[in-house]
C-alpha positions as CSV (number, residue, x, y, z in Angstrom):
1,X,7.1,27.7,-12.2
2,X,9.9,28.8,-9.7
3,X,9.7,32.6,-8.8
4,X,12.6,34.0,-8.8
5,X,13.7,37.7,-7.3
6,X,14.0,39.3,-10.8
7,X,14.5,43.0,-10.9
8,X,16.7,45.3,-13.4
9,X,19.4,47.3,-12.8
10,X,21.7,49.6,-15.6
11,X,24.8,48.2,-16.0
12,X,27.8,48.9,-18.9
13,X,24.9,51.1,-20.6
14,X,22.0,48.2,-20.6
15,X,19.1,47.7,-19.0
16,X,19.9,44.2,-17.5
17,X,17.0,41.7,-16.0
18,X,18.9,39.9,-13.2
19,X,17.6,37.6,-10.3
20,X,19.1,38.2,-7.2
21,X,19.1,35.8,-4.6
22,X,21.0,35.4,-0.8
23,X,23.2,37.3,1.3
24,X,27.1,37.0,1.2
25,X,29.8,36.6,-1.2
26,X,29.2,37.4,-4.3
27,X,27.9,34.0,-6.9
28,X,27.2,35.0,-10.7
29,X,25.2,33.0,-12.5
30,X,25.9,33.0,-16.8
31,X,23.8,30.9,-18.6
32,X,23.7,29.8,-22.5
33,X,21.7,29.6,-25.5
34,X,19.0,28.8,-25.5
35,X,18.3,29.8,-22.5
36,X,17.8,33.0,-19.7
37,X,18.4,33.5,-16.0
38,X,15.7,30.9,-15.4
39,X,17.9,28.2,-16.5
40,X,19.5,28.7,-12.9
41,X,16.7,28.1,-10.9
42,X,17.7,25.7,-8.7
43,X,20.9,26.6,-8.3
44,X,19.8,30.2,-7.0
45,X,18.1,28.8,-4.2
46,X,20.6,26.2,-3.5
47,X,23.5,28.3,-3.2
48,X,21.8,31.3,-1.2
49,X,21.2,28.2,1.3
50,X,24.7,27.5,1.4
51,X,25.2,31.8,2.4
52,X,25.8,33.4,-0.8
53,X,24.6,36.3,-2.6
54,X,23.9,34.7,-6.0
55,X,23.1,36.7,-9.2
56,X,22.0,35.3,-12.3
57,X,21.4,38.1,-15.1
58,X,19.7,37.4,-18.3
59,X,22.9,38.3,-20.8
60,X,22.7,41.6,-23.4
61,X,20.1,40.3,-26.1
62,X,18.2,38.1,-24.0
63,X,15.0,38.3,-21.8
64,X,14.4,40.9,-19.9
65,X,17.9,42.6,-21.2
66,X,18.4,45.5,-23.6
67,X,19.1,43.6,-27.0
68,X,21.3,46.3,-29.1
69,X,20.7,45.6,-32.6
70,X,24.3,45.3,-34.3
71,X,26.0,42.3,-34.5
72,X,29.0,43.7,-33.3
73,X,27.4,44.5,-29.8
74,X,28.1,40.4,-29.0
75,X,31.3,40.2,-28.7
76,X,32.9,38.7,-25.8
77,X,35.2,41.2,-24.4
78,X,31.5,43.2,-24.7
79,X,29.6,40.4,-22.7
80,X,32.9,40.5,-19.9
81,X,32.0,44.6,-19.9
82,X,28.7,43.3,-19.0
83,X,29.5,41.5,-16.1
84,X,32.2,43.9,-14.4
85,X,29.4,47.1,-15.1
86,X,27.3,44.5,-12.9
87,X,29.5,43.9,-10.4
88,X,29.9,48.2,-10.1
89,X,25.8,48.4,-10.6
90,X,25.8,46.4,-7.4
91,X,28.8,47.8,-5.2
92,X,30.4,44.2,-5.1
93,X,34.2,44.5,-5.4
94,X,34.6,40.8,-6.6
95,X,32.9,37.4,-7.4
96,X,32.8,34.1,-8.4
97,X,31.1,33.2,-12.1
98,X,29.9,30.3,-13.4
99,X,28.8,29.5,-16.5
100,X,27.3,27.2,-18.9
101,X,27.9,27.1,-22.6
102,X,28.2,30.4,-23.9
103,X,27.8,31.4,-19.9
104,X,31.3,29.3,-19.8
105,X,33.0,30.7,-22.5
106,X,32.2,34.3,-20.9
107,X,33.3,33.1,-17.8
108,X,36.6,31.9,-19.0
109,X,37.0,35.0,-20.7
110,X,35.9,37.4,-17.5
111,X,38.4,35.5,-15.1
112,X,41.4,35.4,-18.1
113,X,40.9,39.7,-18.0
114,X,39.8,40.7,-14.7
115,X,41.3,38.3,-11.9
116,X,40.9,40.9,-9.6
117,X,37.1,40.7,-10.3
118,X,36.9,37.4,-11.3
119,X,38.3,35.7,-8.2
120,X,37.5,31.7,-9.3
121,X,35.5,30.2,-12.0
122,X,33.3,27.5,-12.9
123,X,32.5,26.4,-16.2
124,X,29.9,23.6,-17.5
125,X,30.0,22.1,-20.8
126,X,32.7,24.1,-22.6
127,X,36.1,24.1,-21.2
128,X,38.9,26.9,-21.9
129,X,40.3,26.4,-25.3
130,X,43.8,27.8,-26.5
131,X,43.7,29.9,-29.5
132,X,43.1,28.1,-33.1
133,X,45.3,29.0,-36.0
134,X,42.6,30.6,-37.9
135,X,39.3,31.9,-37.6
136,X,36.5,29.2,-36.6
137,X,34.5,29.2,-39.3
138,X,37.3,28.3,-41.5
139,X,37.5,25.3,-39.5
140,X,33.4,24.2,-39.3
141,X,32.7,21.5,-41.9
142,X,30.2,21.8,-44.4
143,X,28.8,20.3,-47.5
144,X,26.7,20.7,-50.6
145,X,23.6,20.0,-48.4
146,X,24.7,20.7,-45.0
147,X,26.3,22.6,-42.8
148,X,27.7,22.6,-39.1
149,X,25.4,24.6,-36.9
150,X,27.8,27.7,-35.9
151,X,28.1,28.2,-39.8
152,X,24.0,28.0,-39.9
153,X,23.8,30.6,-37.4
154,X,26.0,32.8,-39.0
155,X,23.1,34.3,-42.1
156,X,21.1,37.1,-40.1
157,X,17.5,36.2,-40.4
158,X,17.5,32.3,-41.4
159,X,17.7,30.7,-38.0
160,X,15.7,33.8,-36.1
161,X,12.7,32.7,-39.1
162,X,13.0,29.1,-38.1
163,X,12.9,29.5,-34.7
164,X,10.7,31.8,-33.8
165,X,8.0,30.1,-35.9
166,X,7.0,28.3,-33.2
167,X,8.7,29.3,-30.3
168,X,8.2,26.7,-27.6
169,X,8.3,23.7,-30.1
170,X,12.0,25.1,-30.7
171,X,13.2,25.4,-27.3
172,X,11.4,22.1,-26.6
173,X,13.0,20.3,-29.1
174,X,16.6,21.9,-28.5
175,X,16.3,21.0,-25.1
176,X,15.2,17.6,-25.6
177,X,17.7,17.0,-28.4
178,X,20.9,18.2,-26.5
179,X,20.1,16.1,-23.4
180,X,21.0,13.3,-21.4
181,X,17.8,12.0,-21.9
182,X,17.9,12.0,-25.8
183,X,20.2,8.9,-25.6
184,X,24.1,8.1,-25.7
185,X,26.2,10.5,-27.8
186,X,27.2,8.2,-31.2
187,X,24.8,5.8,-30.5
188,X,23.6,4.2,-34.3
189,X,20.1,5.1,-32.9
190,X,20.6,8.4,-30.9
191,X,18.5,11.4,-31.5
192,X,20.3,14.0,-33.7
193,X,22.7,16.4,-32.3
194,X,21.1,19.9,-32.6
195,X,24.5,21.2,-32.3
196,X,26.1,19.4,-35.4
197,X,25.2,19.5,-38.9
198,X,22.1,20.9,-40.2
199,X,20.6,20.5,-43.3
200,X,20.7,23.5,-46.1
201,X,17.1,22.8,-47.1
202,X,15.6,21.5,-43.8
203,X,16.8,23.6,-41.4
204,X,17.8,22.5,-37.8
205,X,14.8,21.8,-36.1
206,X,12.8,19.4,-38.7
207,X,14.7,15.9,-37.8
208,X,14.5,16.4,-34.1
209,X,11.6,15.0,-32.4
210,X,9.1,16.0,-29.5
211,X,10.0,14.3,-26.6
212,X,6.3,12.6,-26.2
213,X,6.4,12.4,-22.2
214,X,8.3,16.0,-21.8
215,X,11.4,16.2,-19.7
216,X,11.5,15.0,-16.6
217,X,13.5,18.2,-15.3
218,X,11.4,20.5,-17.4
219,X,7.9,21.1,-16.1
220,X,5.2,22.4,-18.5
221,X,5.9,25.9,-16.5
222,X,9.4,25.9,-16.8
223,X,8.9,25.8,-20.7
224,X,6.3,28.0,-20.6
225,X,8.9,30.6,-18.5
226,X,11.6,30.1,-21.4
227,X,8.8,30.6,-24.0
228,X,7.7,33.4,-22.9
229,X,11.2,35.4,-22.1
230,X,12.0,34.2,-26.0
231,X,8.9,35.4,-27.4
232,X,9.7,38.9,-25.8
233,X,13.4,39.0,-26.6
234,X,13.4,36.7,-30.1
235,X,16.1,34.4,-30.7
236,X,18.9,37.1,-32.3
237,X,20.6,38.0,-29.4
238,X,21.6,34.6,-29.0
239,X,22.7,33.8,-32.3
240,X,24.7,36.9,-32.4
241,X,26.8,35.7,-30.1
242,X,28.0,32.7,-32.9
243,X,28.3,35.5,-35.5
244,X,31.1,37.4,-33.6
245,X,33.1,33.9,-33.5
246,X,35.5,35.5,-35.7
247,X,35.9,38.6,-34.1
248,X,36.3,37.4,-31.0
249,X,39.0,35.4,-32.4
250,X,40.6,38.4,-33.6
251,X,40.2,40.4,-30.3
252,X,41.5,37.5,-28.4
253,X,44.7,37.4,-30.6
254,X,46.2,40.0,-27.9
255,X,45.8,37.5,-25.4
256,X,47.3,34.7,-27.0
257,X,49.2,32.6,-24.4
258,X,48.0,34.4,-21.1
259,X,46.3,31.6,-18.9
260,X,43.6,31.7,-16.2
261,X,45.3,31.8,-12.8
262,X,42.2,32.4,-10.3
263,X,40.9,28.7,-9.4
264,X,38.9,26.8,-11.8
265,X,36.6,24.0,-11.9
266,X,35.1,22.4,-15.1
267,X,31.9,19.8,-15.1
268,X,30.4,18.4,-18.3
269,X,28.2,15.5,-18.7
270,X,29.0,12.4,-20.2
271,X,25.7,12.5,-23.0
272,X,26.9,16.3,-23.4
273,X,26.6,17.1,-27.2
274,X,30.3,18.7,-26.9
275,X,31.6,15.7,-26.5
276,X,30.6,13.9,-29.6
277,X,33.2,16.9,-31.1
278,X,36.1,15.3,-32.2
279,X,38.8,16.0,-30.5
280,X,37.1,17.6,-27.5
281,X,38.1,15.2,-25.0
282,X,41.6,16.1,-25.9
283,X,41.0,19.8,-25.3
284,X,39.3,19.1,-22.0
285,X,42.2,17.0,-21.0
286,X,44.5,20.0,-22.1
287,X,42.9,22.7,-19.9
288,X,45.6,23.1,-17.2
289,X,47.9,24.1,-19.0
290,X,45.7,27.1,-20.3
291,X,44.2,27.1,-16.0
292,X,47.0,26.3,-14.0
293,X,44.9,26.1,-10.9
294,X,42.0,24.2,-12.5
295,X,40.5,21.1,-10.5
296,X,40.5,17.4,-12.1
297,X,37.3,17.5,-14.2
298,X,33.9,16.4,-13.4
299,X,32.0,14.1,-15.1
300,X,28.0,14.0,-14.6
301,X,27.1,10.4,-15.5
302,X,24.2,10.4,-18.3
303,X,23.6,13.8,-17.9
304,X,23.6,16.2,-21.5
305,X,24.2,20.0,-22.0
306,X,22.0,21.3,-19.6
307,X,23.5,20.3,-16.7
308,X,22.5,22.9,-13.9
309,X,18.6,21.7,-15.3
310,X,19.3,17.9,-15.6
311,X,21.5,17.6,-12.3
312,X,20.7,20.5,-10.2
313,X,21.5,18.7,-7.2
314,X,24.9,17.4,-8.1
315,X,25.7,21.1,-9.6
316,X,25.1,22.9,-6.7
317,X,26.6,20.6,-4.4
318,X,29.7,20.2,-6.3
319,X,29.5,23.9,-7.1
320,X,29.1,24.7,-3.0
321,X,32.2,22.3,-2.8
322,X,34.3,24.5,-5.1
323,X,33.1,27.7,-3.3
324,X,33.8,26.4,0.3
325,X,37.1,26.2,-1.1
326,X,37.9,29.5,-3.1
327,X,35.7,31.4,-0.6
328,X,36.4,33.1,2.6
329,X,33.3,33.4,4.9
330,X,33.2,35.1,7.8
């Protein structure tokens, strides 16, 4: 298990778990769901090598972070409050964030409101979308007997019960499931998408299997340092997040047609379960004109949804690329 320099700090009125790693211009760190802090690991060390000050904090709900109870206490111009009470909590005037899956989506959101905080972004997995029409879950498919995960998520209760059943078994098979090494996307015999339709009756987690030699970038440790932030934080601040979808569309109504102008960069993986959303190639090739300044995409060859885990080398050194150029050292 890596050991990272965790300690807490109070922040936007939360007690926020963050590791803090380096010395020099400022590097946050937003992860996604399933996942904490840890997730970031590699990249913590590999960046404070390269002469940053690199923060990863576990976000509102999860690990070692107050968890409010309402659902409305997820929202994203809520998570972006997060961040900027960070940067204050730590005297830092500015930074660059990064983010993967909902990290990204927070990150897109922090550098679209507070450029003058937000100074450049990185975001892995999901790239910056325009606004939709009408609210998402409008738009997610379903059927008598199944229904598209964001619309699972969205009953308090059902998937927190399945999950936290057995709670390394589900982060196992998440993992597993949503990863390069679960096979090519749309393959006839690829392992099914966890993030794609789930079954009314079965729940999510009953057809994905246990990957029967682990992961190779998952030790028994690492799982066991995810299992046990879950076990103390549960799985509700996470799903939270996908039950404010439509009030974040609502709040970001305001910002309808503002782009990002700091510089961007955007990195997915090619066996990334986004990807296997129709149309998503076509939003990802859409992104500059919503991030003027954004750099040609990256594309992590066989790599899934995990990428900072699955490819920490390649992250961090196209991350450090991307920072050489966006920050000033002295």
């Amino acid at each position: 298990m890596t050991k990272l320099n965790y300690r807490e700090v109070e922040a936007n009125g939360l007690r926020m778990r963050i590791a803090d790693h380096g010395a020099g211009p400022l590097i946050l760190l937003c992860h996604g769901f399933p996942e904490t802090a840890y997730a970031w690991r590699h990249q913590l060390e590999a960046l404070a090598a390269e002469g940053y000050r690199v923060i990863a904090p576990d976000l509102r709900g999860f690990g070692g972070t107050t968890a409010p109870e309402a659902v409305e206490a997820y929202t994203l111009q809520l998570l972006v409050g997060d961040m900027v009470g960070l940067l204050d909590a730590l005297t830092e005037e500015s930074a660059v964030i990064v983010g993967n899956d909902w990290g990204a989506t927070l990150a897109w959101q922090a550098a679209l409101l507070r450029p003058d905080r937000f100074t450049a972004v990185a975001a892995i997995g999901v790239p910056i979308m325009g606004q939709p029409p009408v609210p998402p879950t409008q738009v997610f498919p379903q059927t008598d007997d199944a229904l598209f995960y964001t619309l699972y998520f969205q009953d308090e209760g059902v998937a927190e019960a399945e999950f936290e059943a057995d709670v390394g078994q589900a982060l196992l098979k998440i993992y597993h499931a949503a990863s390069g090494d679960a096979g090519p996307r749309g393959a006839h015999d690829a392992t099914p998408n966890p993030f794609s339709m789930v079954s009314r009756e079965g729940g999510l987690l009953a057809p994905l299997p246990v990957p029967e030699q682990g992961l190779p970038w998952l030790t028994d440790n690492d799982l066991a340092a995810f299992e046990s932030d879950y076990s103390k934080s549960g799985f509700r601040g996470g799903l939270n997040l996908y039950r404010n979808l439509n009030r974040n569309w609502a709040l970001h109504a305001a910002l309808s047609g503002r782009t990002v102008d700091v510089p961007a960069l955007y990195m997915v993986g090619t066996r990334d379960t986004g990807l296997a959303i129709p149309g998503m190639q076509q939003i990802i090739d859409a992104q500059e004109a919503l991030a003027p300044r954004i750099r040609k995409p990256v594309y992590l060859e066989g790599c899934g949804h995990w990428a900072p885990q699955e490819r920490p080398d390649q992250v961090s050194e196209r991350l450090a690329t991307f920072l050489r150029e966006v920050v000033g050292h002295d």
